[in-house]
Each structure stands twice: as structure tokens, then as C-alpha cells.
N, C-alpha and C positions, 0 to 999 in steps of 0.2 A: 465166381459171382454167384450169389444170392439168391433166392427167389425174392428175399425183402430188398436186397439191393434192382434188381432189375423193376421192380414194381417202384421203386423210388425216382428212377430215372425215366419211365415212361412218367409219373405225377409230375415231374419237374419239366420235363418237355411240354406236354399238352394241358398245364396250367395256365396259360397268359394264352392261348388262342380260345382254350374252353372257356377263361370269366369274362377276356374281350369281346368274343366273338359272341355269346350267347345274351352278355350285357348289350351291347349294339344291337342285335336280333332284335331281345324283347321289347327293347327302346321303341326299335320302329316299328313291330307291330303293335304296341300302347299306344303313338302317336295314329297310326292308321285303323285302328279302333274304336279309338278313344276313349281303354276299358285301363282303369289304376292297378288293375290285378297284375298287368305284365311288367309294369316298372317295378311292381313287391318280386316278383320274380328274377329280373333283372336283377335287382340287386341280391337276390340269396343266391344266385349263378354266381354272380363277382363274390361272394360270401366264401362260397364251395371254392370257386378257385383257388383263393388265400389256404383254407384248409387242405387243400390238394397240395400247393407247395410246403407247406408247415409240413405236410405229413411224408414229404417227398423227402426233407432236409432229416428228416426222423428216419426215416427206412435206409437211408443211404449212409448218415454221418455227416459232421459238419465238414469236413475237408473233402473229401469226397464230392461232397456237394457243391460245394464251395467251386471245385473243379470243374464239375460238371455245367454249372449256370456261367462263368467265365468264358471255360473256353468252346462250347458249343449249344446252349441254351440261345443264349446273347442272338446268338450268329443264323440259328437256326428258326427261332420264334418267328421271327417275322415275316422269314420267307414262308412259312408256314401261314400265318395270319394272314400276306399278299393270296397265297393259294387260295385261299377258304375266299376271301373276299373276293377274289379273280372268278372261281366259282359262283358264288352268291349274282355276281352280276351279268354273269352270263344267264344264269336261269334266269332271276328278273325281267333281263331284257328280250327273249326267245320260250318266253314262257307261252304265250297264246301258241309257237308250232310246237313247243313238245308237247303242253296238253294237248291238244290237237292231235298230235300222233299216238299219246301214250291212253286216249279217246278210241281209237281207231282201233288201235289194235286189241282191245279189250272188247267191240263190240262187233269185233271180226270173231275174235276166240268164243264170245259167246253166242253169235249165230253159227257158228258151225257146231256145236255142241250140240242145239237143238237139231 
């Protein structure tokens, strides 16, 4: 293998979680802002993703590729996508104790410094 083939197949994995995942993000903080700049972002995120896989299908080869989004793309995408989102909502919803803690411990570190 490759350094263009390995760099092909990490595009091709972390395509459809990186335009999903950052397209949803920017979604909602546009709508929790209520600033148009994040939905122009949103969508050159979904933009970059499409070129991330074009350029995935191009470092690898179409059969190869072809292989690769079939038998483990497919399969693995989304359990990847559930992860990020299984993340995402755990901080949202336990966000007031980690800042809280990640608060604490920052103003622990810098009174003992003085």
C-alpha cells in the first residue's frame, strides 16, 4: 500500500461523518445565533466533504474504491456518525458539570502558581 492509497481510504472513511456531522453542527449553531454566516459554512463543509470523497475515489482508483465504500464504508460510517452524535449529546447535556469542573481545575492551577 500507498501513501496515496492510505490517504485515499482514510478521505473515504471520514467523508460522510466530516460533511454530515459539521453540516448539522453549523445548522444548529446558525439557528442558535441567528447569524447566516454558519449555514454559508455549513454548506462549503458538505462542499469539502464531496471533494474529500472525489479525491478519495482518485488516490485509491475506482475498484479499489469501489471495494472499499461497499464492503466497509457502508457499514462503518454510521457507526461512526452514532459515535460523534452519542458524543455531541452527552456534552450538551452534562455541559454545565464539565465546564464546572474544567472551571475548577483551571483556577486551582492558577492559584497555586501564584
Amino acid at each position: 500500500m500507498t501513501p496515496d492509497v492510505i490517504i485515499g481510504i482514510i478521505l473515504l472513511f471520514i467523508n460522510v461523518p466530516f460533511g454530515l456531522g459539521g453540516f448539522i453542527y453549523f445548522v444548529y449553531i446558525g439557528r442558535k445565533y441567528k447569524n447566516k454566516i454558519y449555514y454559508y459554512i455549513a454548506f462549503l463543509t458538505y462542499l469539502i466533504s464531496w471533494v474529500m470523497l472525489f479525491a478519495g475515489v482518485f488516490l485509491c482508483g475506482e475498484t479499489y474504491s469501489k471495494f472499499i465504500i461497499e464492503k466497509y464504508v457502508v457499514k462503518y460510517t454510521y457507526l461512526i456518525i452514532a459515535l460523534i452524535l452519542t458524543i455531541l449529546a452527552f456534552i450538551y447535556f452534562f455541559r454545565k458539570q464539565i465546564f464546572k469542573k474544567l472551571l475548577k481545575n483551571l483556577v486551582i492551577k492558577k492559584s497555586k502558581k501564584k
